[in-house]
N, CA and C of each residue as an Amber inpcrd file, in Angstrom:
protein
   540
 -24.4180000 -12.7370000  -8.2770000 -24.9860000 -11.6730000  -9.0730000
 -26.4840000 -11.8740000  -9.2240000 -26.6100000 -13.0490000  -9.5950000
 -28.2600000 -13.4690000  -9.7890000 -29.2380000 -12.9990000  -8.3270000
 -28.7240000 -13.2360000  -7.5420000 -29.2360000 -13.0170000  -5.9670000
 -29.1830000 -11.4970000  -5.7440000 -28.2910000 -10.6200000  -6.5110000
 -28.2410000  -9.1650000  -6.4870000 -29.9400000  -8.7260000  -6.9540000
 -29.6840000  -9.3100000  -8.5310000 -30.4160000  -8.9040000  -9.3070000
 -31.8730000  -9.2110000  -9.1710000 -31.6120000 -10.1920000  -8.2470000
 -33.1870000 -10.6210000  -7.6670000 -33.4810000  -9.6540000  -6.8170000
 -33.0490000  -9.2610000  -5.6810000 -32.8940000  -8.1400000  -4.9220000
 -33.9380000  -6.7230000  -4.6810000 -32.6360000  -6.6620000  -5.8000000
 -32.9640000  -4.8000000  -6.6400000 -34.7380000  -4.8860000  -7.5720000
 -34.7750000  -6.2770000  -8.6280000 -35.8270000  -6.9560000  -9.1510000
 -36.8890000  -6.5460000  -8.1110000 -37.4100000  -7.0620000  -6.4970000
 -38.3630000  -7.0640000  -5.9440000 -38.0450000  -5.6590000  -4.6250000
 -36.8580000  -4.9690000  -4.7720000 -37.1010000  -3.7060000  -3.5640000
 -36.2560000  -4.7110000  -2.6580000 -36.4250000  -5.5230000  -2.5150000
 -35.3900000  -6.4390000  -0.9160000 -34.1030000  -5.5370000  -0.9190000
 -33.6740000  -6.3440000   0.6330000 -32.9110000  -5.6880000   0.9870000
 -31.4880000  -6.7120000   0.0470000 -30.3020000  -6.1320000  -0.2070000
 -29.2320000  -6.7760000  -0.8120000 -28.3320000  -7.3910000   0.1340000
 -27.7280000  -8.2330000  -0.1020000 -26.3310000  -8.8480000   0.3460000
 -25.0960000  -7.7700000   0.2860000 -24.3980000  -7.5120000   1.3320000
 -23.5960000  -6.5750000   1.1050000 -21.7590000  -7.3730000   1.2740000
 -21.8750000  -8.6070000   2.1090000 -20.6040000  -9.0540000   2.3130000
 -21.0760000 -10.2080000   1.8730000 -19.6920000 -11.4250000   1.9790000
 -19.8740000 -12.4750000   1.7880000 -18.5420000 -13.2130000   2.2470000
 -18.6250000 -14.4180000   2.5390000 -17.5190000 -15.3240000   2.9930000
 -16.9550000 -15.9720000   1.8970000 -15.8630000 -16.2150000   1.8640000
 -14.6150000 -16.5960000   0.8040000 -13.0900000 -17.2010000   1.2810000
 -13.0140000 -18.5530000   0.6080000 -11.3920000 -18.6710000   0.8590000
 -10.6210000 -17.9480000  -0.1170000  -9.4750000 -17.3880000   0.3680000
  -8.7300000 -16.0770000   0.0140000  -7.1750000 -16.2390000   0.4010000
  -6.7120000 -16.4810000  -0.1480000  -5.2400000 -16.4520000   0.6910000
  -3.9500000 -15.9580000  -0.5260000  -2.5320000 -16.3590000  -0.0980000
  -1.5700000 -16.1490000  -0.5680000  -1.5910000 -17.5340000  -1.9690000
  -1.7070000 -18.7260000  -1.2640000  -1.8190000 -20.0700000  -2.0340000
  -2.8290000 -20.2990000  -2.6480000  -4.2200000 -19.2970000  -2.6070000
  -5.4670000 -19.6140000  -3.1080000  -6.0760000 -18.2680000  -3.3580000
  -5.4430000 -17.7820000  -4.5620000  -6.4320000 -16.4490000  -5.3720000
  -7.1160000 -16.8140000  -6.2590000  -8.0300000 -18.1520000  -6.5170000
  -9.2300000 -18.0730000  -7.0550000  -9.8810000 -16.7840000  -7.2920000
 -10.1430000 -16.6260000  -5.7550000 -11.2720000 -15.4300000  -5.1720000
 -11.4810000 -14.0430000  -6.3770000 -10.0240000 -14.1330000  -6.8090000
  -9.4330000 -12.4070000  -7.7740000 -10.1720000 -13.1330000  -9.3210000
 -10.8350000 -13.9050000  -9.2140000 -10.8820000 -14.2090000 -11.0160000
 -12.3220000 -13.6590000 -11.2040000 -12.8980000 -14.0460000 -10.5440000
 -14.6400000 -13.9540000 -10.6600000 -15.2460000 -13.1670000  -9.9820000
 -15.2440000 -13.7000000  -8.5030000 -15.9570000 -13.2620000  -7.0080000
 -15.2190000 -11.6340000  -6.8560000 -14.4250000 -11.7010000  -7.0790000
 -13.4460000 -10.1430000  -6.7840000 -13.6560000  -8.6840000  -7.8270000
 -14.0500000  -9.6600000  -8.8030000 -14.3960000  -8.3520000  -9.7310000
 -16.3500000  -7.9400000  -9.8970000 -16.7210000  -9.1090000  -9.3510000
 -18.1720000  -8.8430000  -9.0140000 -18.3570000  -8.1760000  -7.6860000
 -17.5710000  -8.1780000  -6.7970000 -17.5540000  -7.8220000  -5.3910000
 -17.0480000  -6.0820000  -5.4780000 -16.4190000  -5.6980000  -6.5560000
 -15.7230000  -4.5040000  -6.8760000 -17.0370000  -3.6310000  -7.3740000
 -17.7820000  -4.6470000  -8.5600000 -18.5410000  -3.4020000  -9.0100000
 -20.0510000  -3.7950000  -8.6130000 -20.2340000  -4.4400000  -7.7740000
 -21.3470000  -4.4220000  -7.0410000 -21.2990000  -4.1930000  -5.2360000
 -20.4970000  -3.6770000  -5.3330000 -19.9210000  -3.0580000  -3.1620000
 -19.9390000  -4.1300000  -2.4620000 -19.6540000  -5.5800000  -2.5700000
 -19.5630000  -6.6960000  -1.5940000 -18.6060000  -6.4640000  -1.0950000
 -18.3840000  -6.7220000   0.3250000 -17.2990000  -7.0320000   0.6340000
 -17.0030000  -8.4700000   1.1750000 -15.2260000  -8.5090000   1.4220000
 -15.3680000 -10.0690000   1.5990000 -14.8900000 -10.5150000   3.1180000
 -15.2120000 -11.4380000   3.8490000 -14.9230000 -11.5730000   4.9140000
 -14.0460000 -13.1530000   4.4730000 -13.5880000 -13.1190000   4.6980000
 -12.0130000 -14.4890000   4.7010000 -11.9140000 -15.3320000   5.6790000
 -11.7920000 -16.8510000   5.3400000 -11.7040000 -17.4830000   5.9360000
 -10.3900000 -18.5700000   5.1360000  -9.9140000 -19.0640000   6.2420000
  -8.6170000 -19.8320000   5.8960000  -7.5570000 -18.6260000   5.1880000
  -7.5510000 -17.4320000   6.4840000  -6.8200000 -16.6350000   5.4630000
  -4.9950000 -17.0930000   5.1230000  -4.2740000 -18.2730000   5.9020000
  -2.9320000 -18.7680000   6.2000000  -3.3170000 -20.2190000   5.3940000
  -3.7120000 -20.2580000   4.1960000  -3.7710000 -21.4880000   3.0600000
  -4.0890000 -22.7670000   3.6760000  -5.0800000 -22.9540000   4.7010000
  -5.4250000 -23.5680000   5.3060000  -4.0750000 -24.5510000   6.5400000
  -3.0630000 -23.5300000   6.6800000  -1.8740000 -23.9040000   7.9070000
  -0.6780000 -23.5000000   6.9750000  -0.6800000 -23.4660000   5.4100000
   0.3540000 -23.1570000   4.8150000   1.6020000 -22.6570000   5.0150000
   0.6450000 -21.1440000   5.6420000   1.5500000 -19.6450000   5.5950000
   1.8220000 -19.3300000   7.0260000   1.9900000 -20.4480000   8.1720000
   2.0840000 -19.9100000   9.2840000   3.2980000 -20.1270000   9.8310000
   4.4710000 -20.5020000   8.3510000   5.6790000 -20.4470000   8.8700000
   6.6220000 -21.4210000   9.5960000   5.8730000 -22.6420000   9.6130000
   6.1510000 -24.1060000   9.7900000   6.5970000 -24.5180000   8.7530000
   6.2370000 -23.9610000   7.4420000   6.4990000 -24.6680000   6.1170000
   7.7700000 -24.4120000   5.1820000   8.6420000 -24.8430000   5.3760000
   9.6990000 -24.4080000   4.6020000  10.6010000 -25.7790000   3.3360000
  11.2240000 -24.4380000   2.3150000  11.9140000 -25.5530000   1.1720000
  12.6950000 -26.6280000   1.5800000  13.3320000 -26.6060000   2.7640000
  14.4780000 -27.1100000   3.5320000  14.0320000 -28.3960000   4.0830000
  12.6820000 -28.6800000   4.7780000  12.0260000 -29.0420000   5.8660000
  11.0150000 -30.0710000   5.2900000  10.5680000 -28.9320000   4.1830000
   9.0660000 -29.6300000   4.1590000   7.8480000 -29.6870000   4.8890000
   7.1850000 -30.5550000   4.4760000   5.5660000 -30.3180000   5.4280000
   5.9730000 -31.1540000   6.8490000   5.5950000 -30.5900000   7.5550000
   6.0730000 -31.6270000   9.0790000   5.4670000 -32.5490000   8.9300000
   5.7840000 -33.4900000   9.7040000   4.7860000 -34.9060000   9.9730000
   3.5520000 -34.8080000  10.8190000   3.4180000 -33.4370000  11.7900000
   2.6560000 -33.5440000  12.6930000   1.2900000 -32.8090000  12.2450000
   2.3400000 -32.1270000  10.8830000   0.9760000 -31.0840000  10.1430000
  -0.4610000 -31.3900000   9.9530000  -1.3230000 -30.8460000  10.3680000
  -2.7850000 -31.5720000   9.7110000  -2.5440000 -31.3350000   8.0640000
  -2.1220000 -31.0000000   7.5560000  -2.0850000 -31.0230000   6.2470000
  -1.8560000 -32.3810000   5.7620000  -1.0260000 -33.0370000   6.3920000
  -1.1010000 -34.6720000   6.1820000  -2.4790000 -35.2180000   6.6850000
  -3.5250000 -35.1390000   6.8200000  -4.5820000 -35.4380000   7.2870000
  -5.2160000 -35.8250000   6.1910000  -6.3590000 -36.8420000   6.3700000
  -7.2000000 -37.1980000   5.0660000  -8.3640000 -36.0610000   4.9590000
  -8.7800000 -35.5040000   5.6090000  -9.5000000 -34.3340000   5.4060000
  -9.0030000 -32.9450000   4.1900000  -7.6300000 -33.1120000   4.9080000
  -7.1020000 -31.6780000   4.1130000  -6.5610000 -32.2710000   2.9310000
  -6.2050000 -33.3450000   2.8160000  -5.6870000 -34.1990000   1.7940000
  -6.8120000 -34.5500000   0.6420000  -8.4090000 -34.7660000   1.1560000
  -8.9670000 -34.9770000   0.2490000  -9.8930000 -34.0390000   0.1320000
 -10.1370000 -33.1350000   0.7480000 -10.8250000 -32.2480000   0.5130000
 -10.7080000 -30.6820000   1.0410000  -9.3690000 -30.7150000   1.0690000
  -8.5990000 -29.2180000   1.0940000  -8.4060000 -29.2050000  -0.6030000
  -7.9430000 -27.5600000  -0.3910000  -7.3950000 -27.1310000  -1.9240000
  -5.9210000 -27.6490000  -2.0580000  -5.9040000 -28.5460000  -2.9000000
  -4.5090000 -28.7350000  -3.0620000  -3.4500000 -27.9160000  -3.6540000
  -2.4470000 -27.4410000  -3.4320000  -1.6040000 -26.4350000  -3.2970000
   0.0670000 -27.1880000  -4.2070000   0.2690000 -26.8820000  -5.4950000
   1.5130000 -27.7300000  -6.0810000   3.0180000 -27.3070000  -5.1520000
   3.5870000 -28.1900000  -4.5510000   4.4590000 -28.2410000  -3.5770000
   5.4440000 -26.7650000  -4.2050000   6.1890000 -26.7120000  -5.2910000
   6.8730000 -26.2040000  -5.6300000   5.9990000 -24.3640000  -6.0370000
   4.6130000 -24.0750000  -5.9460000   4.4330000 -22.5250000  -6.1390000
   4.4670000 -22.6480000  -4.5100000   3.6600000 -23.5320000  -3.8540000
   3.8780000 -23.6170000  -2.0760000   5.1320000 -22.9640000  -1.5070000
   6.4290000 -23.3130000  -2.2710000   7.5930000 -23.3750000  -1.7940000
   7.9300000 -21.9410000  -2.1950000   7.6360000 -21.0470000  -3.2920000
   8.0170000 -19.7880000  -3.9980000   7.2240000 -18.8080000  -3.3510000
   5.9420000 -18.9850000  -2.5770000   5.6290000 -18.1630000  -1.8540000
   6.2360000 -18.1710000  -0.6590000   6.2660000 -19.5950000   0.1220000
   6.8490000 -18.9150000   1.6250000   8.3460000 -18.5430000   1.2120000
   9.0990000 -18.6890000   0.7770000  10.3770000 -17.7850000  -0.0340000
   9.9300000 -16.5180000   0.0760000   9.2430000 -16.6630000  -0.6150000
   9.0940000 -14.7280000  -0.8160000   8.0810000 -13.9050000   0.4210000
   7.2450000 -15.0210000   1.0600000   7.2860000 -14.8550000   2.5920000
   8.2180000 -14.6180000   3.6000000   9.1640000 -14.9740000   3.1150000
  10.2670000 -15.4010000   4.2360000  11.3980000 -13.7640000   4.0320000
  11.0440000 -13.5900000   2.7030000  12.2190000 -12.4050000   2.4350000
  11.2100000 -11.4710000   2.9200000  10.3000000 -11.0410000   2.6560000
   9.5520000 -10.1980000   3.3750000   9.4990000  -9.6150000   5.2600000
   9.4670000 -11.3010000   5.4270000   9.1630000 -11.0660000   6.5780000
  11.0920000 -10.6000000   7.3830000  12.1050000 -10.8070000   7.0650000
  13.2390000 -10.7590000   7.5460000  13.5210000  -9.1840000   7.0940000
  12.8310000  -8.3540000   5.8030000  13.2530000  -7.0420000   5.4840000
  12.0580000  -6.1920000   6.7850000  10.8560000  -6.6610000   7.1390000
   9.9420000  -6.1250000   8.1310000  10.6780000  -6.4070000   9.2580000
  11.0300000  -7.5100000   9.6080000  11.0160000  -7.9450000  10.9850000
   9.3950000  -8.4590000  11.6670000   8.6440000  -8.6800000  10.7720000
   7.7390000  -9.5210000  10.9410000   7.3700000 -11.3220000  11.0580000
   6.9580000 -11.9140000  11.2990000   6.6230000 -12.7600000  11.1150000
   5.8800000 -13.2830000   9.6440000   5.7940000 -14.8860000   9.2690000
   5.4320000 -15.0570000   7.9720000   3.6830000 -14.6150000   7.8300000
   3.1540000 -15.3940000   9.2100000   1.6330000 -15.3500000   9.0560000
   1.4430000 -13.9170000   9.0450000   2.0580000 -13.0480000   9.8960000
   2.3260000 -11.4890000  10.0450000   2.0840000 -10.7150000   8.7270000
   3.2430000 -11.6880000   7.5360000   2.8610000 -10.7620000   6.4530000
   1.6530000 -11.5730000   5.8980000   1.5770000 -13.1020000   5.6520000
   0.5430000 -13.6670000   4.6020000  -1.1200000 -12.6010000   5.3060000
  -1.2540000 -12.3150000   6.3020000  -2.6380000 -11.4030000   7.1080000
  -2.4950000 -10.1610000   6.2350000  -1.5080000  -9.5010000   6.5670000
  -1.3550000  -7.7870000   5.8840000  -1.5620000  -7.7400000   4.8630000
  -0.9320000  -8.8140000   4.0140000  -1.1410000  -8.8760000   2.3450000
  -2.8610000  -8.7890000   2.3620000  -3.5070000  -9.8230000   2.5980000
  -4.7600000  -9.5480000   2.6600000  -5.4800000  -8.5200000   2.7300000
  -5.0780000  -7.8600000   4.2900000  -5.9370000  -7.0630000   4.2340000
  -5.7980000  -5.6750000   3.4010000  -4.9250000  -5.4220000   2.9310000
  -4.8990000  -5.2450000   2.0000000  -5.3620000  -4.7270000   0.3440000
  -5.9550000  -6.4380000   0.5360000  -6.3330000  -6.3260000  -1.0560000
  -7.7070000  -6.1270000  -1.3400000  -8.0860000  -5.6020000  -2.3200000
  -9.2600000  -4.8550000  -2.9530000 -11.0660000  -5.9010000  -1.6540000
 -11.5980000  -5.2310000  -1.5400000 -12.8610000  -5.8280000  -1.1570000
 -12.7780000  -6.8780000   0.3910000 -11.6050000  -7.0210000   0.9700000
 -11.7100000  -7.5300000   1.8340000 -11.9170000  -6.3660000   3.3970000
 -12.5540000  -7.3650000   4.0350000 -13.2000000  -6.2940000   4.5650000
 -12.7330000  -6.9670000   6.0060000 -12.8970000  -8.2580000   6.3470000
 -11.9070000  -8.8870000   7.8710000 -11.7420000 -10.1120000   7.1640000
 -10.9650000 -10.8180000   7.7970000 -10.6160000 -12.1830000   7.7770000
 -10.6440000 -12.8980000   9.5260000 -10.9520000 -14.5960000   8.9130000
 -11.2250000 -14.8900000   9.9890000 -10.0210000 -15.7480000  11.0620000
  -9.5110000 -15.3790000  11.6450000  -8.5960000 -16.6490000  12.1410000
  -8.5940000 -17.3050000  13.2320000  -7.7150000 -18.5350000  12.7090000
  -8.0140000 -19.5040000  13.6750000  -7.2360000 -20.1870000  14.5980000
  -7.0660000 -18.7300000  15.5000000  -6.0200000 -19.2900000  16.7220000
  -6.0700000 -20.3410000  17.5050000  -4.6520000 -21.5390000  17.8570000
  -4.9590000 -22.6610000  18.8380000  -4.9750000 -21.7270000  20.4340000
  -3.8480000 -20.8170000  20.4440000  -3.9550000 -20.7280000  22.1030000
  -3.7170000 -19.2080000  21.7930000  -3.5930000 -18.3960000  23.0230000
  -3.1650000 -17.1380000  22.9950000  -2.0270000 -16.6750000  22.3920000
  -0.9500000 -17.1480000  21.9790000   0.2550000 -17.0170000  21.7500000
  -0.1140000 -16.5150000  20.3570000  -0.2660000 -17.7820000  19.5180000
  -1.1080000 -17.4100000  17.8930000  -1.9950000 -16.1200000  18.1230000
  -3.0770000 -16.0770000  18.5340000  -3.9130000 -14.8610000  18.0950000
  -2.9070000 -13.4540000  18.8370000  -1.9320000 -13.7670000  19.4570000
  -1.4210000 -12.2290000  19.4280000  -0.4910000 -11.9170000  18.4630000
   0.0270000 -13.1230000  18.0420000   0.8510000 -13.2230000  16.8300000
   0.2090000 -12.7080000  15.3680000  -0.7610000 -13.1240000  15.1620000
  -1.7360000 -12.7830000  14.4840000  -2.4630000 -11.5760000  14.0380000
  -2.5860000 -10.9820000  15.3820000  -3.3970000  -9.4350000  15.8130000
  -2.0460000  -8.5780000  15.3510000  -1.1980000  -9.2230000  15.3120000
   0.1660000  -8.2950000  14.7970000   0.2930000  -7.8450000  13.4020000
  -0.7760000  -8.4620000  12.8640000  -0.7340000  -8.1960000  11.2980000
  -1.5940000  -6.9020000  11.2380000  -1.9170000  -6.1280000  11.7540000
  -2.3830000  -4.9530000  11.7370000  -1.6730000  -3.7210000  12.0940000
  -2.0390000  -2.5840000  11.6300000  -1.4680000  -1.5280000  12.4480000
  -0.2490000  -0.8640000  11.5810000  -0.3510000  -1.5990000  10.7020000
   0.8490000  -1.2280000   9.3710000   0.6410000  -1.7790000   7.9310000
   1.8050000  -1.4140000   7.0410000   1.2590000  -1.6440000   6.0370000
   2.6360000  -2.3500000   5.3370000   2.8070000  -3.2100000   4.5630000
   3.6810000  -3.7140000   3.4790000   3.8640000  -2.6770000   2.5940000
   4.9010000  -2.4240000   2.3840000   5.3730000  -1.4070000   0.7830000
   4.4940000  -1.9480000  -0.2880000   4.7890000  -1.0750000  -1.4460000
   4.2400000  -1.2760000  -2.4100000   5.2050000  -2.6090000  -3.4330000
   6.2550000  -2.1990000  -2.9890000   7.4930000  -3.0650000  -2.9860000
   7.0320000  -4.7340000  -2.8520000   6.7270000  -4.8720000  -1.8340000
   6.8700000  -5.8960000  -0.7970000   5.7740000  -6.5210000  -1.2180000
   4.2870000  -5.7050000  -1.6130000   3.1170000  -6.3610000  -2.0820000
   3.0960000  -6.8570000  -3.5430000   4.3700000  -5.7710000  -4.1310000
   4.7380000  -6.5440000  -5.5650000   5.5700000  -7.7190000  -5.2160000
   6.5180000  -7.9290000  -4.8010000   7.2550000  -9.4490000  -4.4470000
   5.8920000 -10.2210000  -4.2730000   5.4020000 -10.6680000  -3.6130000
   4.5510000 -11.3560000  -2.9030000   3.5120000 -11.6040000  -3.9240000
   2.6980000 -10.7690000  -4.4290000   1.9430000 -11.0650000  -5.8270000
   2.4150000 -11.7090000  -6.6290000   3.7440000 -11.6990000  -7.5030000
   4.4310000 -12.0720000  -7.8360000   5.0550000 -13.4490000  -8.4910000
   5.0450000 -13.5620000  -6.3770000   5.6360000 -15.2560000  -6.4630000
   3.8180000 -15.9350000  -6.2450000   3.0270000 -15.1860000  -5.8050000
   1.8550000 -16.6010000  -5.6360000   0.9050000 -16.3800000  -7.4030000
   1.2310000 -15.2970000  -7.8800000   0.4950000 -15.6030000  -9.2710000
   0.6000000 -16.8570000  -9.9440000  -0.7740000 -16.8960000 -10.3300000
  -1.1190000 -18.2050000 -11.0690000  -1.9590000 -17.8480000 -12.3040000
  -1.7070000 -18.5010000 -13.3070000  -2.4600000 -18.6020000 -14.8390000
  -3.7090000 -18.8260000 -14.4070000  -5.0100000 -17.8420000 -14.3290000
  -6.2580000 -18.6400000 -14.2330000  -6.6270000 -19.2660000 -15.5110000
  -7.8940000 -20.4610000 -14.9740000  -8.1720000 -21.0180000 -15.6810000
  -9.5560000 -20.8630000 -16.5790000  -9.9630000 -21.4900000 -17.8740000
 -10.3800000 -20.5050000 -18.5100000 -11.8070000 -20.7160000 -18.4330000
 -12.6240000 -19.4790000 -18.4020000 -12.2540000 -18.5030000 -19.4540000
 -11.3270000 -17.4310000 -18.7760000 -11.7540000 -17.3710000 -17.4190000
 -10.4560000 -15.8480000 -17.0210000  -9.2330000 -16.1050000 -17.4560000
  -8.6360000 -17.0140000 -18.3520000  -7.1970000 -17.3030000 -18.6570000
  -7.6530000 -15.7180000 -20.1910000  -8.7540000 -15.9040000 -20.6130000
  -8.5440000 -14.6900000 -21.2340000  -8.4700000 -12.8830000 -20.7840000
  -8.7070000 -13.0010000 -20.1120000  -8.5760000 -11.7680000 -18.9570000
  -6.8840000 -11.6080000 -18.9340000  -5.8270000 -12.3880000 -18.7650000
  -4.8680000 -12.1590000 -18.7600000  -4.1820000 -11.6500000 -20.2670000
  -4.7480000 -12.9350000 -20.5690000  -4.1510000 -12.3360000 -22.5180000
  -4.9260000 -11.4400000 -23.1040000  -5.5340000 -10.5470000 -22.5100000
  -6.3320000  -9.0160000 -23.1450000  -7.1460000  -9.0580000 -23.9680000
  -8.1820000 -10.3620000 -23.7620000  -9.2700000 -10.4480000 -24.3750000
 -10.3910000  -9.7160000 -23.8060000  -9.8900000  -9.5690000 -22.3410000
 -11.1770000  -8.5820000 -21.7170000 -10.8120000  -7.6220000 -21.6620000
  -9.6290000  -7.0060000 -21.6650000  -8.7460000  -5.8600000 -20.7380000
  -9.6690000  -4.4450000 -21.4330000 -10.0040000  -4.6490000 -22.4670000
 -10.8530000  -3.2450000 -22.7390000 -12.0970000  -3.1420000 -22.1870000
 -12.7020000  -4.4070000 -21.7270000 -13.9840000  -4.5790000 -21.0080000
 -14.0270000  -4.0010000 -19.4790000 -12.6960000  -4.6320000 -18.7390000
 -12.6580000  -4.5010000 -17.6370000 -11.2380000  -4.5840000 -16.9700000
 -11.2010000  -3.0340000 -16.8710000  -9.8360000  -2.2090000 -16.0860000
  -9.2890000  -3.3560000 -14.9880000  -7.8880000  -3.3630000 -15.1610000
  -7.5510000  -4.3680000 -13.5700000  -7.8860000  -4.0120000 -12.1660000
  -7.8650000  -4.6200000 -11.5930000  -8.5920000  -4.1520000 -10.1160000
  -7.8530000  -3.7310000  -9.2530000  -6.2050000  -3.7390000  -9.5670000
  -5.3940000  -4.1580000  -8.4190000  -4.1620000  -3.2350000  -9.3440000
C-alpha cells in the first residue's frame, strides 16, 4: 500500500500485479494482501500454486508423505510453510471427493480452485516433464460448482491470526464487506 501511495504521491507509474504464495494449504494471501489487492486493482500472479508438492495427489490419509517426497527435504522442512498433517489430510479428502464427482484430477481441481478466486490473475507451475504440464493445463477450460468451491473452502479454512482473527468475529465486518 505504502508503494501505492508513493506512486499516486509523485504521478509514477503504479504496480498493478504482484507475486504471492497462494494455495489450498496456504490462504494467508486472503487475510491482508487479498483485500488490498481487491480495493486497489492488483492482481496476483501465484506461485507454489499445489502447497509446495502437497496437492498433486501423491499425498494421501492412507499413505502419507512418501519417502521420496522433497517435502522430506531440509529445505522444505526448514524453510517451507509448514502445513499441520491432519488440515493437510482434510483438504486432499475433500480434494479427492471433488476430484472423483468431476472426473478430474487432484492438482486439476487444487489449479481451478485458484483460478478462480478473487484477484488472481495466472499462477505459476512447475512442471517436471510433459506429462505434468498437460495434466496441469487441464485445470482450465471449466469451472468447479459453486458446490464444490464451497466443499473445498471449507475443509482448507483456517482461524487467521490476529488481528485478522477479528475480521472473522465481526469486528471489521461493518468496515469491510467479505470478498468472496
Amino acid at each position: 500500500m505504502k508503494s501505492l501511495s508513493v506512486s499516486e504521491h509523485y504521478g509514477w507509474s503504479r504496480y498493478v500485479g504482484h507475486q504471492v504464495y497462494y494455495s489450498l494449504v496456504g490462504r494467508d494471501y486472503e487475510w491482508e494482501l487479498m483485500p488490498l489487492a481487491l480495493d486497489q486493482g492488483v492482481g496476483a500472479l501465484v506461485w507454489s500454486p499445489l502447497g509446495w508438492g502437497r496437492l498433486t495427489g501423491k499425498i494421501r490419509r492412507s499413505t502419507g508423505i512418501p519417502k521420496d517426497s522433497r517435502l522430506n527435504t531440509k529445505v522444505v522442512v526448514d524453510a517451507g510453510p509448514q502445513v499441520p498433517e491432519e488440515y493437510l489430510y482434510r483438504v486432499v479428502d475433500a480434494l479427492d471427493a471433488v476430484a472423483r464427482e468431476t472426473g478430474k484430477t487432484v492438482p486439476q481441481i487444487a489449479l481451478n480452485w485458484l483460478t478462480q478466486r478473487p484477484t488472481v490473475s495466472s499462477v505459476i507451475i512447475g512442471a517436471r516433464n510433459e506429462d505434468q504440464l498437460r495434466e496441469n493445463l487441464g485445470a482450465v477450460g471449466w469451472s468447479l460448482t459453486t458446490a464444490q468451491v464451497k466443499a473445498l473452502d471449507d475443509a482448507s479454512d483456517v482461524i487467521p491470526s490476529y488481528p485478522n482473527a477479528l475480521y472473522r468475529q465481526g469486528g471489521f465486518a461493518l468496515l469491510n464487506p467479505p470478498m468472496i
